[in-house]
Every structure is written in C-alpha cells, then in structure tokens.
Jmol script that loads the backbone (N, CA, C; Angstrom):
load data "model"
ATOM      1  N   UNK A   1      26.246   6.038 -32.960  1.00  0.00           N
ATOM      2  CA  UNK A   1      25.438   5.114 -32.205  1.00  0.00           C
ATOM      3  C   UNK A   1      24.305   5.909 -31.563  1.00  0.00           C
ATOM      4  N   UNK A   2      23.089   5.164 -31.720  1.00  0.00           N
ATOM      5  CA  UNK A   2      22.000   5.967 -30.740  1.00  0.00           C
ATOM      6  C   UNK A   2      22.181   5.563 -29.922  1.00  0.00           C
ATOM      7  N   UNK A   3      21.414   6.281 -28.771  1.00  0.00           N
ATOM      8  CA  UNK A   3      20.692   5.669 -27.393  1.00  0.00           C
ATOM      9  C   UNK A   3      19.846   6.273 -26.926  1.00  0.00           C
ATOM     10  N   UNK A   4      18.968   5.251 -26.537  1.00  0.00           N
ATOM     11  CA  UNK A   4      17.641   5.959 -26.327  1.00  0.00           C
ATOM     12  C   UNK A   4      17.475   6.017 -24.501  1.00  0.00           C
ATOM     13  N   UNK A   5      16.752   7.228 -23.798  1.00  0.00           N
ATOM     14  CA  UNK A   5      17.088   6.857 -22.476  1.00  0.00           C
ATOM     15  C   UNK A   5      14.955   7.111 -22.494  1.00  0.00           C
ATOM     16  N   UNK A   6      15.035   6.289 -21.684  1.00  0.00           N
ATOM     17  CA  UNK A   6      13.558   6.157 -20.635  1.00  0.00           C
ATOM     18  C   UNK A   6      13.199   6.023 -19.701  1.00  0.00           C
ATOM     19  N   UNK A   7      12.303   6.776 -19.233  1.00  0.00           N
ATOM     20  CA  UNK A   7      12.298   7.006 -17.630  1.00  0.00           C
ATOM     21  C   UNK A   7      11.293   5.656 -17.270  1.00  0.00           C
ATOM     22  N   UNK A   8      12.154   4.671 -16.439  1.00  0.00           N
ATOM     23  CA  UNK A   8      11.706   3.689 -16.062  1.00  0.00           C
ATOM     24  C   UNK A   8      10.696   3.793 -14.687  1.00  0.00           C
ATOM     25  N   UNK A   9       9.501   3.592 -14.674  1.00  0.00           N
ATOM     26  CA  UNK A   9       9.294   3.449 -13.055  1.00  0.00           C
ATOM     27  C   UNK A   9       8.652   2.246 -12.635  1.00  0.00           C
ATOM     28  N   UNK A  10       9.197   2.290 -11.253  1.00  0.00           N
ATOM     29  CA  UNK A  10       9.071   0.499 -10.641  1.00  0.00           C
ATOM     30  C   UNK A  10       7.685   0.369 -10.403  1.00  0.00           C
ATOM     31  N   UNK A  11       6.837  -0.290 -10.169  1.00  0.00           N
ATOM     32  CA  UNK A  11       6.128  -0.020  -9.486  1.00  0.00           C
ATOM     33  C   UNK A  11       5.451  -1.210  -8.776  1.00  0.00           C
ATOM     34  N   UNK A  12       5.425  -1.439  -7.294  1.00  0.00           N
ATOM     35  CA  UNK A  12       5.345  -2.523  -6.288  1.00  0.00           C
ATOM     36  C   UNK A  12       3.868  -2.893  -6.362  1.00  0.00           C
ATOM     37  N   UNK A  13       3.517  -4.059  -7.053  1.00  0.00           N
ATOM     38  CA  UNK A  13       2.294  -4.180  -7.313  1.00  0.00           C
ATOM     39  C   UNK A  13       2.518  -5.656  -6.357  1.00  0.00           C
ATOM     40  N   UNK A  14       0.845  -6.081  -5.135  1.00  0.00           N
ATOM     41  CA  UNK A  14       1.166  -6.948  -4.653  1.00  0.00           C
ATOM     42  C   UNK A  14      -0.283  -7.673  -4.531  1.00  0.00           C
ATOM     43  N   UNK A  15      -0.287  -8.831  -4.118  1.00  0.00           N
ATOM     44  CA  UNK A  15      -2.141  -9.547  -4.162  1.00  0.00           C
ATOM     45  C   UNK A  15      -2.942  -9.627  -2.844  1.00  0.00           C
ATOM     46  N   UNK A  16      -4.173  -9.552  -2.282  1.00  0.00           N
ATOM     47  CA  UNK A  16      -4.408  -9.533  -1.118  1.00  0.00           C
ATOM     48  C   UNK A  16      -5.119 -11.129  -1.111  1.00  0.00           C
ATOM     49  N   UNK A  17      -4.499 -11.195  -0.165  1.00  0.00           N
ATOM     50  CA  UNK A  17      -4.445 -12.715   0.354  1.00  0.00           C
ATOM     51  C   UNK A  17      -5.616 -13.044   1.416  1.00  0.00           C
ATOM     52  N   UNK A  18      -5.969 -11.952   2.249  1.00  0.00           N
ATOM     53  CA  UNK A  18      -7.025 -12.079   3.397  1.00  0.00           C
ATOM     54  C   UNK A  18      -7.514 -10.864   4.036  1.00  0.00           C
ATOM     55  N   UNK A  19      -8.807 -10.324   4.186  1.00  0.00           N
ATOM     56  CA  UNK A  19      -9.413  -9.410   4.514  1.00  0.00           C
ATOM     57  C   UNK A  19     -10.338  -9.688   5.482  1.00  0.00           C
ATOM     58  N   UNK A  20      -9.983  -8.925   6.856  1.00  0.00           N
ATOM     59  CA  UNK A  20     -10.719  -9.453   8.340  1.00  0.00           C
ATOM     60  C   UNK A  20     -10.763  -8.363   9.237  1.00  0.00           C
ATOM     61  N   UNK A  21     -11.788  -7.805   9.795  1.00  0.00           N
ATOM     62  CA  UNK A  21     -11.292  -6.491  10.538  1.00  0.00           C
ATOM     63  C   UNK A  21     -10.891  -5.707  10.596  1.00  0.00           C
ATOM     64  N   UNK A  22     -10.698  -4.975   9.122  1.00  0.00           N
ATOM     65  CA  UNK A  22     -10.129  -3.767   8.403  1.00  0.00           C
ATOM     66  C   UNK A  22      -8.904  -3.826   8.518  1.00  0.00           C
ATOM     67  N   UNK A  23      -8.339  -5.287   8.181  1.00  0.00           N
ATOM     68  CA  UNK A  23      -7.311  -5.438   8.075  1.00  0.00           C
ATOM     69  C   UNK A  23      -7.116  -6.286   6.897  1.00  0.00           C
ATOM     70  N   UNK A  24      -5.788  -6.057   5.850  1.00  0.00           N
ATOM     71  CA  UNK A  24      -5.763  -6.715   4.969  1.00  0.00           C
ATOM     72  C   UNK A  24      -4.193  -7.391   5.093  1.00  0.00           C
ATOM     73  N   UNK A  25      -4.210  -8.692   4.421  1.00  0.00           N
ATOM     74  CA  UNK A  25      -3.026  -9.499   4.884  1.00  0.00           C
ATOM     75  C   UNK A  25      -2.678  -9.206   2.791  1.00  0.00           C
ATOM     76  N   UNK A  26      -1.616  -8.947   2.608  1.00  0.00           N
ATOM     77  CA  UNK A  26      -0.674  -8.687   1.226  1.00  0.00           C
ATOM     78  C   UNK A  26       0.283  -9.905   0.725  1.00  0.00           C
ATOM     79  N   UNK A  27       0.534 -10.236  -0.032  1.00  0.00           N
ATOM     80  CA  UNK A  27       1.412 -11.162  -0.539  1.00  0.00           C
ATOM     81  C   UNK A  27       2.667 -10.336  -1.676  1.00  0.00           C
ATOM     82  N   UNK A  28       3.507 -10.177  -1.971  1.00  0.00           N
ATOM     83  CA  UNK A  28       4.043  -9.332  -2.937  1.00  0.00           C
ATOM     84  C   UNK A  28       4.597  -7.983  -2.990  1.00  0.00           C
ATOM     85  N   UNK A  29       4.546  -7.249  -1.296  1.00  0.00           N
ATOM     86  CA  UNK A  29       4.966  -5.937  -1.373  1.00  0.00           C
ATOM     87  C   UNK A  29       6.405  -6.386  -0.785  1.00  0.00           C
ATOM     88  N   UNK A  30       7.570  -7.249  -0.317  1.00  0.00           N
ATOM     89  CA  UNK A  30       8.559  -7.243  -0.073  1.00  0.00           C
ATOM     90  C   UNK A  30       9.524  -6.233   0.429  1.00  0.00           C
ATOM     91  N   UNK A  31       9.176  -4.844  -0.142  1.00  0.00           N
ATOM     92  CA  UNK A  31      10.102  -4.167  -0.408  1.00  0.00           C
ATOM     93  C   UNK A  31       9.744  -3.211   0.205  1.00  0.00           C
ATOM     94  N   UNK A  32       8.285  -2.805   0.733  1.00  0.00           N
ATOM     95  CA  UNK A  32       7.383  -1.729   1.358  1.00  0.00           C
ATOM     96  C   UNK A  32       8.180  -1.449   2.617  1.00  0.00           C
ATOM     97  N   UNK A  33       7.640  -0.338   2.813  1.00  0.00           N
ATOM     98  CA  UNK A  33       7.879   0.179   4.492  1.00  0.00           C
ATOM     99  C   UNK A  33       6.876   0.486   5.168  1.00  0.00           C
ATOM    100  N   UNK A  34       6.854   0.640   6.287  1.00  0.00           N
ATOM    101  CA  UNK A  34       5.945   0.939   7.085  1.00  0.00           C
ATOM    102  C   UNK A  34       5.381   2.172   7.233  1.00  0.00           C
ATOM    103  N   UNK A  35       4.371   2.226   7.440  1.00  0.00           N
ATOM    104  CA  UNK A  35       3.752   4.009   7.265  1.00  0.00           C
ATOM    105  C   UNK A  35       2.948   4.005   5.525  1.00  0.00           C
ATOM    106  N   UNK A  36       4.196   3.461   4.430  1.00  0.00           N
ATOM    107  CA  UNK A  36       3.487   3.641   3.325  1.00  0.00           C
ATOM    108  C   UNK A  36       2.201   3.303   2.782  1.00  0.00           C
ATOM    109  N   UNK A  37       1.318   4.195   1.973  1.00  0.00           N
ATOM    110  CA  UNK A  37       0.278   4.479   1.533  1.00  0.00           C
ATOM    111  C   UNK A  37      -0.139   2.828   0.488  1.00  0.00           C
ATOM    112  N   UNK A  38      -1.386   2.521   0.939  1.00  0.00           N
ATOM    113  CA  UNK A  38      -1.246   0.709  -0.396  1.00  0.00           C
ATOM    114  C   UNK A  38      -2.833   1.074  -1.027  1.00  0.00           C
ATOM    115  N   UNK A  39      -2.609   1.196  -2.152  1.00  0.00           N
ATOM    116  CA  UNK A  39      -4.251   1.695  -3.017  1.00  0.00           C
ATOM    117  C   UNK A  39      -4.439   0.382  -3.176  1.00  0.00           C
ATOM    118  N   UNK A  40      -5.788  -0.148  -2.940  1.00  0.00           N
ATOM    119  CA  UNK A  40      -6.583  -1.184  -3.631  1.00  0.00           C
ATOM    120  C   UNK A  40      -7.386  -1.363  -4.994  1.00  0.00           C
ATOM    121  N   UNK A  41      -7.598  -1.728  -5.508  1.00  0.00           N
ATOM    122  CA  UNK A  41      -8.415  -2.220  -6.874  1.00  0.00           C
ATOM    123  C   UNK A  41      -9.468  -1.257  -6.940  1.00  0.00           C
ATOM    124  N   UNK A  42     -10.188  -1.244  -6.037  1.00  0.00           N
ATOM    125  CA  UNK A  42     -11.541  -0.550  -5.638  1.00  0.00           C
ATOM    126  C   UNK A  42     -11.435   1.290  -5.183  1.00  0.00           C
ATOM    127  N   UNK A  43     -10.470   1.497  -5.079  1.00  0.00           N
ATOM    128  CA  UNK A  43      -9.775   2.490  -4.756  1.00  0.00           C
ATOM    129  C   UNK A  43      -9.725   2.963  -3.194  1.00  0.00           C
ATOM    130  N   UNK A  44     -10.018   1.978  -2.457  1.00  0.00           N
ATOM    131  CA  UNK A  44      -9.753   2.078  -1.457  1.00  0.00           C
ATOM    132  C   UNK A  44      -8.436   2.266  -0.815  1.00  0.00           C
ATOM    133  N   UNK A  45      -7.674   3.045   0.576  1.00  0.00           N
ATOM    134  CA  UNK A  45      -6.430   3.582   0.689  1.00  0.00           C
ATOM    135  C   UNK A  45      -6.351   2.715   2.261  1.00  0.00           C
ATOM    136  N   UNK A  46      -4.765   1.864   2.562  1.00  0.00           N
ATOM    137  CA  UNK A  46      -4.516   1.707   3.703  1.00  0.00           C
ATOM    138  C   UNK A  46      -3.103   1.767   4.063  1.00  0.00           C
ATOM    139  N   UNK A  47      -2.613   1.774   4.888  1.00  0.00           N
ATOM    140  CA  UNK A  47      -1.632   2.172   5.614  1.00  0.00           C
ATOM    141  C   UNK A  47      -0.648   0.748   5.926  1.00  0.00           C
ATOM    142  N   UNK A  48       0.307   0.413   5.437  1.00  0.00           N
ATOM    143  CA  UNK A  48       1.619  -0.386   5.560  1.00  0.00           C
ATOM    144  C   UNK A  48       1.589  -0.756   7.151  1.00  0.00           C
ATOM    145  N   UNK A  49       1.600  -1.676   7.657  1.00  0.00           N
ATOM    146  CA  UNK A  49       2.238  -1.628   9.321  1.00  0.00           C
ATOM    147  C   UNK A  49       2.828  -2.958   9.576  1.00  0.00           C
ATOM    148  N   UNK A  50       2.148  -4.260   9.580  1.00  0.00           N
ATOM    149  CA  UNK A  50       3.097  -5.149   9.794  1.00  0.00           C
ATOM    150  C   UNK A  50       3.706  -5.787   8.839  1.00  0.00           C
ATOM    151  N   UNK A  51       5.382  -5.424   8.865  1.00  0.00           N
ATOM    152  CA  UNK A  51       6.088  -6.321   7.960  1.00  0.00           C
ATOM    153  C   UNK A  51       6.670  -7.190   8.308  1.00  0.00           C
ATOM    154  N   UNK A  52       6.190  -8.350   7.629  1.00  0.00           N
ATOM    155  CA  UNK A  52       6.627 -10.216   7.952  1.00  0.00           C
ATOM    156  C   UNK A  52       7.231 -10.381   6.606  1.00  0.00           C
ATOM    157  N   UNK A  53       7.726 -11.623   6.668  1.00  0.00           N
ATOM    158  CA  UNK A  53       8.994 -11.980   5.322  1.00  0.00           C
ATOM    159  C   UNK A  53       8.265 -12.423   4.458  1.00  0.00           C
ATOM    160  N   UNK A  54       6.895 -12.960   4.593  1.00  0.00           N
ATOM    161  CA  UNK A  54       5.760 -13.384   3.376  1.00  0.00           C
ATOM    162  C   UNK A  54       4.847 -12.807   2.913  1.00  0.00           C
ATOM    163  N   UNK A  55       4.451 -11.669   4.173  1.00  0.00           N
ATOM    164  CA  UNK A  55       3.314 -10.923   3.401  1.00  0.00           C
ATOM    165  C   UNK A  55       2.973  -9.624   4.273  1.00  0.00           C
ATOM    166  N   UNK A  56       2.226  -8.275   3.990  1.00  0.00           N
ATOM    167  CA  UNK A  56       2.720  -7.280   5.146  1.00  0.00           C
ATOM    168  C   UNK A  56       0.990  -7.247   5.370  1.00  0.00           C
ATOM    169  N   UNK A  57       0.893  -6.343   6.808  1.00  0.00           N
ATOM    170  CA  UNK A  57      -0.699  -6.352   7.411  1.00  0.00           C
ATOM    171  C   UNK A  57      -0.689  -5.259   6.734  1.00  0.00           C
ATOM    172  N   UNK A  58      -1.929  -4.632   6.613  1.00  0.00           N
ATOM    173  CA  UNK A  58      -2.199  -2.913   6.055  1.00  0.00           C
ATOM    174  C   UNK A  58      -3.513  -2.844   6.776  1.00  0.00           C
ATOM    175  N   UNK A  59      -4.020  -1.646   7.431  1.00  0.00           N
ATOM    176  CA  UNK A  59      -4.326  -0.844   7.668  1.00  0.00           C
ATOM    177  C   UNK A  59      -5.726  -0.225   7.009  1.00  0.00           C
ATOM    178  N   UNK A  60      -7.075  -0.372   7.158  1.00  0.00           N
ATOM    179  CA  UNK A  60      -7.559  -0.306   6.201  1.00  0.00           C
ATOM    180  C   UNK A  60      -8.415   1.064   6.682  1.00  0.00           C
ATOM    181  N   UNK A  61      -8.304   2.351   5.560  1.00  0.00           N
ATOM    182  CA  UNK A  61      -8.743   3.255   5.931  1.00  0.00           C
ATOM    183  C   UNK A  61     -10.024   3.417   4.983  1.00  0.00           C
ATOM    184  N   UNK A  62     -11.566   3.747   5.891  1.00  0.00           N
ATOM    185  CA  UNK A  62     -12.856   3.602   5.517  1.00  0.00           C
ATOM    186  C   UNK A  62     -13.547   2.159   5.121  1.00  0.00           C
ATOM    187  N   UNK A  63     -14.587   2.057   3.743  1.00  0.00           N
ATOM    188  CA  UNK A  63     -14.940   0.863   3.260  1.00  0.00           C
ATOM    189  C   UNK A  63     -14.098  -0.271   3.161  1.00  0.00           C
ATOM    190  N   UNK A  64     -14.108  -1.172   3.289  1.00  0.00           N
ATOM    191  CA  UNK A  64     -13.300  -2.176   3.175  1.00  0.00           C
ATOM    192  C   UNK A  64     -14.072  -3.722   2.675  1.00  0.00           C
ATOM    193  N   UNK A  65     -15.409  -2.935   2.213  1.00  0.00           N
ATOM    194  CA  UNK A  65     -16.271  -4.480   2.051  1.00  0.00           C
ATOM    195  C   UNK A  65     -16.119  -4.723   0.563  1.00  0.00           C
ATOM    196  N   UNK A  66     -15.796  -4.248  -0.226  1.00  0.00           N
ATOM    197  CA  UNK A  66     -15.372  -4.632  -1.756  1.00  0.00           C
ATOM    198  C   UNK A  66     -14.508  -4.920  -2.243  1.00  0.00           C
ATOM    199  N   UNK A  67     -13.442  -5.108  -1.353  1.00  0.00           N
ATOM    200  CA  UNK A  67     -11.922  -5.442  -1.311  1.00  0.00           C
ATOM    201  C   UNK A  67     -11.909  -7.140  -1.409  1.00  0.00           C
ATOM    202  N   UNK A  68     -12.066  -8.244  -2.279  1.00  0.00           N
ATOM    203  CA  UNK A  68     -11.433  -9.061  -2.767  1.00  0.00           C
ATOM    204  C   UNK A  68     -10.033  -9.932  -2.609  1.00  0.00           C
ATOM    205  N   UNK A  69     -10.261 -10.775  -1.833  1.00  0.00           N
ATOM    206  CA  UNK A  69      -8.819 -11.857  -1.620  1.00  0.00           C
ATOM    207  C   UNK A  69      -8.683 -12.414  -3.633  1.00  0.00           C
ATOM    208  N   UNK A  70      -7.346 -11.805  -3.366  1.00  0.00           N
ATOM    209  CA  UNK A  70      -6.683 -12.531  -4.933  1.00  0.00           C
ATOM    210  C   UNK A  70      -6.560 -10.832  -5.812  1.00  0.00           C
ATOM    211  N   UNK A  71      -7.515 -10.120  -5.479  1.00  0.00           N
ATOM    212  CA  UNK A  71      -7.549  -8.283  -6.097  1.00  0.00           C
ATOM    213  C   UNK A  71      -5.925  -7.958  -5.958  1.00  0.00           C
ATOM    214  N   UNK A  72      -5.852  -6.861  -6.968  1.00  0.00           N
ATOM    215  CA  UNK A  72      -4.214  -6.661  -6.902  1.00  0.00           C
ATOM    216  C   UNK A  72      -4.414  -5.314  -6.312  1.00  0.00           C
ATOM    217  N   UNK A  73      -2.729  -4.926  -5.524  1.00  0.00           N
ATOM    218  CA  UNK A  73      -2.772  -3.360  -4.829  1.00  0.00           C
ATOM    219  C   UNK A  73      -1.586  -2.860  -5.368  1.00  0.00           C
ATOM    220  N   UNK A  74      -1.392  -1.765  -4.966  1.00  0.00           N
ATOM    221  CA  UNK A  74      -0.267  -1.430  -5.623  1.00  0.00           C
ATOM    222  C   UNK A  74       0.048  -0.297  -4.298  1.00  0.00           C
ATOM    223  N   UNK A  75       1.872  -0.454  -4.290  1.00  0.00           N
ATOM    224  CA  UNK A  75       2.435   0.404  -3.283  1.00  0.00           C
ATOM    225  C   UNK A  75       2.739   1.781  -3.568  1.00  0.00           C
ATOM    226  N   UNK A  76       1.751   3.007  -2.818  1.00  0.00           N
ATOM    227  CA  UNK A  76       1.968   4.347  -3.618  1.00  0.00           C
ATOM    228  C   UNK A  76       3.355   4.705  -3.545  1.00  0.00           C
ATOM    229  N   UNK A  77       3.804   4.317  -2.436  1.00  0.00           N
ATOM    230  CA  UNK A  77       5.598   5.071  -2.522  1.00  0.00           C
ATOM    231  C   UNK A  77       5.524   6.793  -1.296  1.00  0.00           C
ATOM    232  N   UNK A  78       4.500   6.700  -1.229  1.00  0.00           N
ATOM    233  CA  UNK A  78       3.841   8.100  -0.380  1.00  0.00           C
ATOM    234  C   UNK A  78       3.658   7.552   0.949  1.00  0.00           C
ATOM    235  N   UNK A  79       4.454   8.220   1.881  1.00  0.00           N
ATOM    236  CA  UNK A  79       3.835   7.689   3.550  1.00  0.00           C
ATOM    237  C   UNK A  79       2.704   8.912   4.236  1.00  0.00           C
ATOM    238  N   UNK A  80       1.971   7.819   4.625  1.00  0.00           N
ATOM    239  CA  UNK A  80       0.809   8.214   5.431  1.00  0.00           C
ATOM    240  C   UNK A  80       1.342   9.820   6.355  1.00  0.00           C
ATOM    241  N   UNK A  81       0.559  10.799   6.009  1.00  0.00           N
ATOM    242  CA  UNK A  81       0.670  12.314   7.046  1.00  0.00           C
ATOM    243  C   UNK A  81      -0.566  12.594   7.505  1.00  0.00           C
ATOM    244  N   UNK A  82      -0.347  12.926   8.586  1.00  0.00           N
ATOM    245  CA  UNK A  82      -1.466  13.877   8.973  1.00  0.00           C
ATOM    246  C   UNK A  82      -1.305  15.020   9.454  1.00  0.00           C
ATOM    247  N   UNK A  83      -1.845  16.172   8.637  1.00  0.00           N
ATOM    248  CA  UNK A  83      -1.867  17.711   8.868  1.00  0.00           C
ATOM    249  C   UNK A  83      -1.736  18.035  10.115  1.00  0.00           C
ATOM    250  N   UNK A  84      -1.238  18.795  10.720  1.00  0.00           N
ATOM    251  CA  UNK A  84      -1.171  19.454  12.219  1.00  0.00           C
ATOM    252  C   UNK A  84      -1.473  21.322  11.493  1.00  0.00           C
ATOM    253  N   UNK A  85      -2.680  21.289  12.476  1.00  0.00           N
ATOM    254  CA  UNK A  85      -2.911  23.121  12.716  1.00  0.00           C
ATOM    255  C   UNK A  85      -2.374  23.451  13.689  1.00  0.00           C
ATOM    256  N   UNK A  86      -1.532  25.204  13.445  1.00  0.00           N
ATOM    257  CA  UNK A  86      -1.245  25.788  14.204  1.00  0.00           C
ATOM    258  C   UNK A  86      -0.322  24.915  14.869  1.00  0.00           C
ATOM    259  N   UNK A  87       0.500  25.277  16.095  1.00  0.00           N
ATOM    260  CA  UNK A  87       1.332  25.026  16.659  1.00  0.00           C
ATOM    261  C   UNK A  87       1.280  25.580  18.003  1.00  0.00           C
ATOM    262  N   UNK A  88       1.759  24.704  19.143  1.00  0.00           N
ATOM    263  CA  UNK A  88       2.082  24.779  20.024  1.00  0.00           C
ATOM    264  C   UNK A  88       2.960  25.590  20.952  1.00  0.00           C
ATOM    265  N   UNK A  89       2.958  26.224  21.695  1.00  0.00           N
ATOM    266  CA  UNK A  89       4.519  26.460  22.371  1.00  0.00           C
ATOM    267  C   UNK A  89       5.232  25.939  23.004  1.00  0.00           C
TER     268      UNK A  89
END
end "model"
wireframe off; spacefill off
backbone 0.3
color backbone group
C-alpha cells in the first residue's frame, strides 16, 4: 500500500468589512489572537486587538487608504514584537 504524506498548511484567510480611523473591522479570522500580525491585499501590516464573536478590530500600521471593504487578509500566525536595545538594571 502507498501513502503519500503532505505537509498541509492552514491558512486563516478573512474579509474586511469596514475601514475608519486606522482601524479595520475583519469578518473570518475566528480563530486569531490578539497581538497577531493580519497582512492586507495591498500589503499593508496590522495588529489583531479586538476579539468579538463576529469579527476582530486590527490595528492599522502606516497607509491605510488602499485598503478596500470586501479585500481579503490573511492571518500571519506571527505576533507583533518590538526590539528592545540594551538593557536595563
């Protein structure tokens, strides 16, 4: 018997529903967390923060004027860091 194995990957693709104040309202990420990284169509990058049971807020980091209600995003799976120099005592 064969079997064939393939590396499956998921990937959380969701629609933007409303864009207002560098904020974008999502339909379709369900499964996201907060902090995580959401690429837009345009390649624009925003940040996961409010999760509601219908649709999550994101975060919109830079341009945000070519971003499209109905455009699809997709969830990187990567949470938002920011570098720290040097250290403290």
């Amino acid at each position: 018997m064969n079997s064939t194995i393939q590396d499956v990957k998921v990937s959380k693709v969701g629609t933007v529903l409303q864009v207002e104040d560098g904020i974008a309202r999502i339909t379709g990420l369900g499964q996201v967390m907060a902090g995580v990284l959401i690429e837009f169509e345009d390649g624009t990058v925003g940040i996961a923060q409010d999760l509601e049971e219908n649709n999550v807020s994101v975060v919109l980091i830079g341009e945000y004027h070519d971003i499209q209600e109905g455009s699809p995003v997709t969830a990187t799976g990567k949470i938002a860091e920011v570098p720290v120099e040097g250290s403290r005592p």
